[in-house]
ZAFIPA-15607 format. One record per residue: residue in one letter; x, y, z of N, C-alpha, C in turn. Coordinates in pm, whole numbers, plus 50000, padded with zeros to 5 digits. Atoms other than C-alpha are relative to their C-alpha. Example, Ala and Ser with C-alpha at 12.3 -4.5 7.8 and 13.67 -1.06 7.14 Angstrom:
<zanus>
ZANU, A, 50089, 49881, 50000, 51230, 49550, 50780, 50090, 50120, 50000 .
ZANU, S, 49918, 49881, 49994, 51367, 49894, 50714, 49923, 50109, 50073 .
</zanus>
This chain:
<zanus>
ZANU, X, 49977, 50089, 50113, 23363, 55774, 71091, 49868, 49932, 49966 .
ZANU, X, 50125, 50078, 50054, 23077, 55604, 70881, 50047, 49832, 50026 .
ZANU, X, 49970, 50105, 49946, 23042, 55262, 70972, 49956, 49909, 49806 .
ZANU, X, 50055, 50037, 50129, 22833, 55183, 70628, 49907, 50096, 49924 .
ZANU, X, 50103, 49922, 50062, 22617, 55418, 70391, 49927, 49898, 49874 .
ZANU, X, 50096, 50092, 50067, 22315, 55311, 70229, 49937, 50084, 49891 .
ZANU, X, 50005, 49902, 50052, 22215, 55435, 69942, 49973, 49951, 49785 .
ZANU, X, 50062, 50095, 50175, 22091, 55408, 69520, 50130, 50047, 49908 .
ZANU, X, 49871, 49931, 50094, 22412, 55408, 69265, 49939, 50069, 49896 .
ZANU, X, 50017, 49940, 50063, 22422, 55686, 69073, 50037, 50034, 49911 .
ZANU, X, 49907, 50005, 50048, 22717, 55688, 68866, 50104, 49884, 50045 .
ZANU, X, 49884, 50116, 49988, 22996, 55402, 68817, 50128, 50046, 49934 .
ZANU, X, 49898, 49974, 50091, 23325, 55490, 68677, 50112, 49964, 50064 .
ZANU, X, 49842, 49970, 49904, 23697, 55382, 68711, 50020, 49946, 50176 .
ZANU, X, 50021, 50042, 49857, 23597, 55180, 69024, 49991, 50087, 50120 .
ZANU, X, 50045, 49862, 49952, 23444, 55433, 69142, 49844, 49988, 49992 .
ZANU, X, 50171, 49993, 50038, 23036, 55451, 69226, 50004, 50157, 50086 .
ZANU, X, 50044, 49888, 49925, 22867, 55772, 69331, 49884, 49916, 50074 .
ZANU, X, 50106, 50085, 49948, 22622, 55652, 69577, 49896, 50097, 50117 .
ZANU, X, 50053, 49938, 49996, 22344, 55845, 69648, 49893, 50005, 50134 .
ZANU, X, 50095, 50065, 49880, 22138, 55877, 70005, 49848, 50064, 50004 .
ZANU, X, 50113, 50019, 49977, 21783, 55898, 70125, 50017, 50213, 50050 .
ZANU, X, 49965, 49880, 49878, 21893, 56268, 70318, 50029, 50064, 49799 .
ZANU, X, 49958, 49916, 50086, 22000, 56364, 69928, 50133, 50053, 49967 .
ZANU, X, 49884, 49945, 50031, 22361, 56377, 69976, 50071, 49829, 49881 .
ZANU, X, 49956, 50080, 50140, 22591, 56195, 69671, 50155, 49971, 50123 .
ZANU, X, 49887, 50069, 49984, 22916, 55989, 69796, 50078, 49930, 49910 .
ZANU, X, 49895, 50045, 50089, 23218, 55925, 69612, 50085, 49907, 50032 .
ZANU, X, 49954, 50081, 49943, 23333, 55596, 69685, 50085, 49893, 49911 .
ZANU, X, 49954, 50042, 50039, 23592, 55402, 69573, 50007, 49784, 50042 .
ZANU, X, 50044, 50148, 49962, 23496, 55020, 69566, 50144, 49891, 49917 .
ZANU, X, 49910, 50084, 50088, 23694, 54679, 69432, 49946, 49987, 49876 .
ZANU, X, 50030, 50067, 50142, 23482, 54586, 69170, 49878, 50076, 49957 .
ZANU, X, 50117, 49899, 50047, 23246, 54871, 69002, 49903, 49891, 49920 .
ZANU, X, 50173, 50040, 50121, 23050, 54571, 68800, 49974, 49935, 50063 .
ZANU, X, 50112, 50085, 49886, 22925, 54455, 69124, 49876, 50104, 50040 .
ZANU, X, 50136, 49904, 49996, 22688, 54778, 69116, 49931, 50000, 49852 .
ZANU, X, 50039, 49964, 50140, 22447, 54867, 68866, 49912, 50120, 50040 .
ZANU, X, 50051, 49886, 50008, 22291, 55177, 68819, 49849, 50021, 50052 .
ZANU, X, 50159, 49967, 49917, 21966, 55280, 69030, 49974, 49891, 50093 .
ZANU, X, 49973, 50091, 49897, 22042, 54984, 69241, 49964, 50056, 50180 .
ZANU, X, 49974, 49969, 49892, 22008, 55055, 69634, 50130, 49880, 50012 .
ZANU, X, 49900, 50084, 49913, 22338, 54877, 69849, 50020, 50073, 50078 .
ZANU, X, 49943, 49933, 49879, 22442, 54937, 70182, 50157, 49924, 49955 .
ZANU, X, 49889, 50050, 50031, 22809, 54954, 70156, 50086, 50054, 50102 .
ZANU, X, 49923, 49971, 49906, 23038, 54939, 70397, 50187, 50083, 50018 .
ZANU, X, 49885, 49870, 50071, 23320, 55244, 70427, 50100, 50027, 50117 .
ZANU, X, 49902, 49986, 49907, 23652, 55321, 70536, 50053, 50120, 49974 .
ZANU, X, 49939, 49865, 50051, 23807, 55697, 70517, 50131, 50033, 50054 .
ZANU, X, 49787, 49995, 50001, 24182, 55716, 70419, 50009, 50138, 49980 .
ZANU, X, 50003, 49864, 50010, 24287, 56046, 70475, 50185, 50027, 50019 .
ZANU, X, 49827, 49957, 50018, 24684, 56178, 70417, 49999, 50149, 49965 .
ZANU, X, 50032, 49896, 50011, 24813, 56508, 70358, 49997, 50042, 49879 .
ZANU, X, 50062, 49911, 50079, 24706, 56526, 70031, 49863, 49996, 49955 .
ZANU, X, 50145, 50008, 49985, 24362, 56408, 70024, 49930, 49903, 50073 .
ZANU, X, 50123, 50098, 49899, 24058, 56239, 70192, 49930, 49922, 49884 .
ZANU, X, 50046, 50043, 50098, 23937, 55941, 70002, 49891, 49901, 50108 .
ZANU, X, 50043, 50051, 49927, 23639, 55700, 70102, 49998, 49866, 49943 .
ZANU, X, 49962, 50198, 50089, 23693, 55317, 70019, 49820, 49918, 50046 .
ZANU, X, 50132, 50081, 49973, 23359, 55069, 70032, 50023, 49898, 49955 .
ZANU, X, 50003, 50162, 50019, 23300, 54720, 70066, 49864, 49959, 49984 .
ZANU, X, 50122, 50013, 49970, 22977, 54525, 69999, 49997, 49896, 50115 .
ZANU, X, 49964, 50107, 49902, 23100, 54271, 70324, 50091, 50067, 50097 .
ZANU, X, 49894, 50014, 49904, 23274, 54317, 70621, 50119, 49971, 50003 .
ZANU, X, 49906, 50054, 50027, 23516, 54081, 70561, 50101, 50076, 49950 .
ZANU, X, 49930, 49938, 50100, 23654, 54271, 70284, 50059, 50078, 50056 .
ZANU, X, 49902, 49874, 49934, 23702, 54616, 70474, 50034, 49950, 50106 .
ZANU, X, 49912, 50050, 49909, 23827, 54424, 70750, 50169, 49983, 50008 .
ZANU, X, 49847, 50024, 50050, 24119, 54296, 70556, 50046, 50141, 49969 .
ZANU, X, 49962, 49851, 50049, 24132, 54607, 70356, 50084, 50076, 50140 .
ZANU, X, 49919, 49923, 49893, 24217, 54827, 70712, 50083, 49926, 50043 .
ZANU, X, 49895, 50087, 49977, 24447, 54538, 70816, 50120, 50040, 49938 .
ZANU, X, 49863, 49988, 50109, 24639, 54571, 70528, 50087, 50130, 50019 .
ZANU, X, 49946, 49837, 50006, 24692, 54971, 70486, 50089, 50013, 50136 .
ZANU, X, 49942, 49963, 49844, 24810, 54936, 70882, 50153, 49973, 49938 .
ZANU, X, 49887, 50104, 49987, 25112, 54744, 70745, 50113, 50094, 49926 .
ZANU, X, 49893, 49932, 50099, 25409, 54996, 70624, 50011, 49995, 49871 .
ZANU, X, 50019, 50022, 50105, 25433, 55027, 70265, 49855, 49965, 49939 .
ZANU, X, 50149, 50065, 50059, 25072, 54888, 70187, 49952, 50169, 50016 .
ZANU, X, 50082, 49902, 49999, 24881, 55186, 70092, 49832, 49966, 49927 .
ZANU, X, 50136, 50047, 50073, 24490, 55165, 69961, 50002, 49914, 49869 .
ZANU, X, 49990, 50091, 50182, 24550, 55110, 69585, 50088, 49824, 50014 .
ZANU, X, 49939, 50119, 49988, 24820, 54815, 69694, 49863, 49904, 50107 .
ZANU, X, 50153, 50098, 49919, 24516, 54673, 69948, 49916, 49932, 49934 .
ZANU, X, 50099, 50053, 50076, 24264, 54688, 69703, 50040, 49890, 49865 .
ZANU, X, 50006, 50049, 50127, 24470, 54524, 69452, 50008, 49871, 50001 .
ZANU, X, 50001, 50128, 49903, 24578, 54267, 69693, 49857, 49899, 49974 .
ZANU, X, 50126, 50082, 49967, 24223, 54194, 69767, 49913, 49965, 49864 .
ZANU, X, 50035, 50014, 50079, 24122, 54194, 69456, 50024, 49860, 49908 .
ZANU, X, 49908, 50156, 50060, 24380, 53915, 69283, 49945, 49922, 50077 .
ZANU, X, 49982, 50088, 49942, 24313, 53716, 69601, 49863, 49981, 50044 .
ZANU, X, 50122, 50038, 49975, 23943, 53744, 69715, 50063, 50014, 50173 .
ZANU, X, 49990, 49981, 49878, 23959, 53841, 70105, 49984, 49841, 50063 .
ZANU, X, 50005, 50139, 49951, 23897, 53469, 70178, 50103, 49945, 49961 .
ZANU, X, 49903, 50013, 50006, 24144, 53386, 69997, 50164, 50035, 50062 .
ZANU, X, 49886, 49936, 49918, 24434, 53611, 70132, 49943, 49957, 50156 .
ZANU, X, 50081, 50026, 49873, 24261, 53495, 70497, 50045, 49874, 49986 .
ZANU, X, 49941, 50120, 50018, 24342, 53137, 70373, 50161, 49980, 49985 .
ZANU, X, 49840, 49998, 50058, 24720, 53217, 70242, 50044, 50009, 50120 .
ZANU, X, 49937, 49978, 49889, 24818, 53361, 70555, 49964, 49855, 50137 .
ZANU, X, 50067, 50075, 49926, 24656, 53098, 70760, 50078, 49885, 49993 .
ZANU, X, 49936, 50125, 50062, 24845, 52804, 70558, 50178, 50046, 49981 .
ZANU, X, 49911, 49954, 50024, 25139, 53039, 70519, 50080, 49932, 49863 .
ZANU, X, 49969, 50042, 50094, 25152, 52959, 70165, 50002, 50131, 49905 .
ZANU, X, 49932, 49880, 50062, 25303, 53309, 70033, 50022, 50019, 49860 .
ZANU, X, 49964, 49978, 50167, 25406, 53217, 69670, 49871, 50058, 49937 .
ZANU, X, 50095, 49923, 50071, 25035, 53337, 69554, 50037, 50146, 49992 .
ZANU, X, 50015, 49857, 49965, 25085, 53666, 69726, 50152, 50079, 49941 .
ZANU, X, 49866, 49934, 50057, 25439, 53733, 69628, 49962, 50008, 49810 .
ZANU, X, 49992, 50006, 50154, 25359, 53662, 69252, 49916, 50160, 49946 .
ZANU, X, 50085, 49848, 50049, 25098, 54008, 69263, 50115, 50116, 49976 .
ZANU, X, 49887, 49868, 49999, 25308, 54311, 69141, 49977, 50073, 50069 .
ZANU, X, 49993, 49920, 49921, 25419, 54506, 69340, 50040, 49958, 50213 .
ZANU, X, 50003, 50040, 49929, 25404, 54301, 69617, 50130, 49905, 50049 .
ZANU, X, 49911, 50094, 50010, 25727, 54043, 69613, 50001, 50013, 50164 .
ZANU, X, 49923, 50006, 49863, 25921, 54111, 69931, 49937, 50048, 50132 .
ZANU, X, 50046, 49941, 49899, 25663, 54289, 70130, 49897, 49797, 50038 .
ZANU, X, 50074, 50101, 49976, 25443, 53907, 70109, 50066, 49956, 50181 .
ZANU, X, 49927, 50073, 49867, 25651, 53822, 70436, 49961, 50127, 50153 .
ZANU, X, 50001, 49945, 49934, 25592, 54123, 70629, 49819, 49960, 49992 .
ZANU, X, 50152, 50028, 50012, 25203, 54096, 70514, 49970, 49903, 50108 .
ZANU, X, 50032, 50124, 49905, 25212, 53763, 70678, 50079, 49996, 50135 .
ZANU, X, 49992, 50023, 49837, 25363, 53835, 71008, 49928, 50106, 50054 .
ZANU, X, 50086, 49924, 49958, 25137, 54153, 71036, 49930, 49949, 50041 .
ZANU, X, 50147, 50061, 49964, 24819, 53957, 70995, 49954, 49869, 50014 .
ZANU, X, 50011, 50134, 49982, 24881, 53627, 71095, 49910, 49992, 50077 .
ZANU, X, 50076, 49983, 49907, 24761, 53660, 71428, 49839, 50062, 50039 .
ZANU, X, 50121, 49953, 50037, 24468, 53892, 71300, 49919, 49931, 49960 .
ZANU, X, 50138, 50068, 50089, 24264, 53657, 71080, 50045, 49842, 50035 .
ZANU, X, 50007, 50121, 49991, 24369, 53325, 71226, 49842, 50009, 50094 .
ZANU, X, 50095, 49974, 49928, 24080, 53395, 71449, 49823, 50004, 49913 .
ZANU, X, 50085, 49987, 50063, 23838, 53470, 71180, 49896, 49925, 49996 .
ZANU, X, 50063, 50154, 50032, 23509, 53213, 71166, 49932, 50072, 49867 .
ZANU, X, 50091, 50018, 50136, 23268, 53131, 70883, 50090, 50008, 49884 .
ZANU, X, 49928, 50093, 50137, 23612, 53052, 70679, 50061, 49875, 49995 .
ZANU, X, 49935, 50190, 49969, 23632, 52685, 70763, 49908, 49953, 49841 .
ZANU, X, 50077, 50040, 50106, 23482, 52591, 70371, 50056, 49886, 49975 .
ZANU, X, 49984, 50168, 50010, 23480, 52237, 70217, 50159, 49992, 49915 .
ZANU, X, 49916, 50040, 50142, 23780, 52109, 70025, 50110, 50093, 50069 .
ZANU, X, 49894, 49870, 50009, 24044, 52352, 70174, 50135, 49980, 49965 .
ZANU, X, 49899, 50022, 50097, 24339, 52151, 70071, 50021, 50012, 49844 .
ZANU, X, 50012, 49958, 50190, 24229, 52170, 69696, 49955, 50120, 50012 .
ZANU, X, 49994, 49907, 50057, 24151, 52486, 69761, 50168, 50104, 49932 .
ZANU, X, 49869, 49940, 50012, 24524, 52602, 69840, 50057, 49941, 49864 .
ZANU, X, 49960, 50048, 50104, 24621, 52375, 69574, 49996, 50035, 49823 .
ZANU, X, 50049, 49965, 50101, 24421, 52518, 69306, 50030, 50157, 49963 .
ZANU, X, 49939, 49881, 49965, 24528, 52857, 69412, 50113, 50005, 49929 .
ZANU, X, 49844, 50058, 50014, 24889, 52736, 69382, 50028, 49977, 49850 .
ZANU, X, 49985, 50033, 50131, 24818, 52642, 69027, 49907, 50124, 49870 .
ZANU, X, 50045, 49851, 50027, 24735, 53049, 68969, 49842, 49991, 49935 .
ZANU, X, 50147, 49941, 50025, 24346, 53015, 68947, 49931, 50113, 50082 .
ZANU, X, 50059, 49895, 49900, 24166, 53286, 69061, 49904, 49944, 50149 .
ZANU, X, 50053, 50059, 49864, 24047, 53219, 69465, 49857, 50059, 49967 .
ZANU, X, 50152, 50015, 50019, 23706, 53352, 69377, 49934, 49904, 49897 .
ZANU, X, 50092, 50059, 50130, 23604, 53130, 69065, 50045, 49869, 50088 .
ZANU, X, 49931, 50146, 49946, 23775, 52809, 69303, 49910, 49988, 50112 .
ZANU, X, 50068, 50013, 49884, 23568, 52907, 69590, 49833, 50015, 49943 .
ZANU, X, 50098, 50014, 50096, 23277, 52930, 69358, 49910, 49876, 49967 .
ZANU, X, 49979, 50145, 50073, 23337, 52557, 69204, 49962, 49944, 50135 .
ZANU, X, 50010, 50072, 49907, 23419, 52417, 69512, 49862, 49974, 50100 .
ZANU, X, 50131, 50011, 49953, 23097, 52541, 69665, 49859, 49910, 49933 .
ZANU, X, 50076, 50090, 50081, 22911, 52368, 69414, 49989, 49882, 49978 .
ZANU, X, 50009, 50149, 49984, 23055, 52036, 69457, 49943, 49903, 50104 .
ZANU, X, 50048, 50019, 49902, 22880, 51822, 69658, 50126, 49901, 50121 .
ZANU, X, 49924, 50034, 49896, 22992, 51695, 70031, 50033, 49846, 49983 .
ZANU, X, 49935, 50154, 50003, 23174, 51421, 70090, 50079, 49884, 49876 .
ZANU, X, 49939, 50054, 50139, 23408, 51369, 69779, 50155, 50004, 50107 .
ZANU, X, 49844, 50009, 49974, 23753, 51243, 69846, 50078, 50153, 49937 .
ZANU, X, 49925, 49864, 50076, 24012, 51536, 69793, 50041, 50001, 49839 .
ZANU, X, 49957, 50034, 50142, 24156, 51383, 69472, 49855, 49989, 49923 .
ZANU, X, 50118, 50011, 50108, 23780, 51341, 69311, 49988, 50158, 50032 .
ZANU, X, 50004, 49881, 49979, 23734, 51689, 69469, 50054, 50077, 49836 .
ZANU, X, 49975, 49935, 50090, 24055, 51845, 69267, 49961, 49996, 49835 .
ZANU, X, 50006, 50030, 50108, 23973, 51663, 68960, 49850, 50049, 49904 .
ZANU, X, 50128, 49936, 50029, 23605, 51804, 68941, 50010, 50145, 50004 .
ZANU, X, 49960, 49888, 50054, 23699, 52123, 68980, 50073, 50054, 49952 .
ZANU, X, 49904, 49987, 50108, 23971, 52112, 68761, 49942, 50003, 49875 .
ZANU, X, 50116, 49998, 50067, 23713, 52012, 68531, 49888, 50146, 49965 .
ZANU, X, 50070, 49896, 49963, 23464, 52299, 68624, 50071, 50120, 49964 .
ZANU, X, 49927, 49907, 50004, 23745, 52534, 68580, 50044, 50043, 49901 .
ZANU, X, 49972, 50016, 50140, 23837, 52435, 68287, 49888, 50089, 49881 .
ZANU, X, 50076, 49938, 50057, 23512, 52583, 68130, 49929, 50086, 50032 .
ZANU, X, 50048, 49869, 49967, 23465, 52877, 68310, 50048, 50100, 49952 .
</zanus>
């Protein structure tokens, strides 16, 4: 198994990069977010290979984190890649890492497709990512909160990073309610 390939994008399509190596071979990799590459770029990207009996596909992350969750997820009955990535996508891997953590489910149930499995999700990987470090971030009650009030967990974890330390929670939400407002 590849752990990560490194390599210059060569093509983007359909969340989808071709990604091209030093040795001359081309990789067809299926990422979350194709307009996080740009064309002639180098990235090392980190890869996971889903294989069933009707084809072999290769998934990439530009973080750990990400394909961390990502293989978490797929483990979980019903969750297959496309439902992972779409997961992780709506929710930002920090995010879903936070939901389960707080066991605050209504985000995750609201993604289609997802309703009734949100409960199995969260007794799969409770135990998995409570463990996790480097996601203790500032503000984490307004973050769930802001979540809760269907903003996207990447543009909240964004804001929040930007505010400075040591704001009461309530000046907290109210600044990046603000901030949010004109993003």
């Amino acid at each position: 198994m590849f752990d990560y390939i490194k390599g210059k994008v060569v093509d983007i399509k359909n969340q989808q990069i071709s990604l091209l190596t030093d040795l001359g071979i081309s990789f067809e990799i299926n990422v979350l977010n194709s307009d996080s590459f740009v064309i002639e770029n180098i990235y090392t990207v980190f890869t996971f290979i889903f294989h069933n009996e009707e084809s072999i596909s290769l998934y990439g992350f530009l973080n750990k984190l990400d394909k961390f969750v990502f293989t978490e997820l797929i483990k979980i009955s019903g969750i297959g890649p496309k439902t992972a990535l779409n997961i992780i996508r709506k929710l930002s891997s920090v995010g879903l890492v936070s939901l389960i953590r707080n066991k605050d489910l209504s985000a995750l149930q609201k993604i289609s497709s997802i309703g009734t499995k949100a409960d199995r999700i969260y007794y799969e990987l409770k135990n998995k990512v409570i463990n996790i470090q480097g996601l203790n971030y500032k503000y984490h009650d307004v973050f769930n909160a802001l979540v809760n009030l269907n903003y996207s967990p990447q543009k909240v974890l964004a804001v929040l990073d930007a505010l400075p330390d040591g704001l009461e929670n309530s000046e907290a939400m109210k600044e990046a309610i603000l901030r949010l407002k004109y993003e």
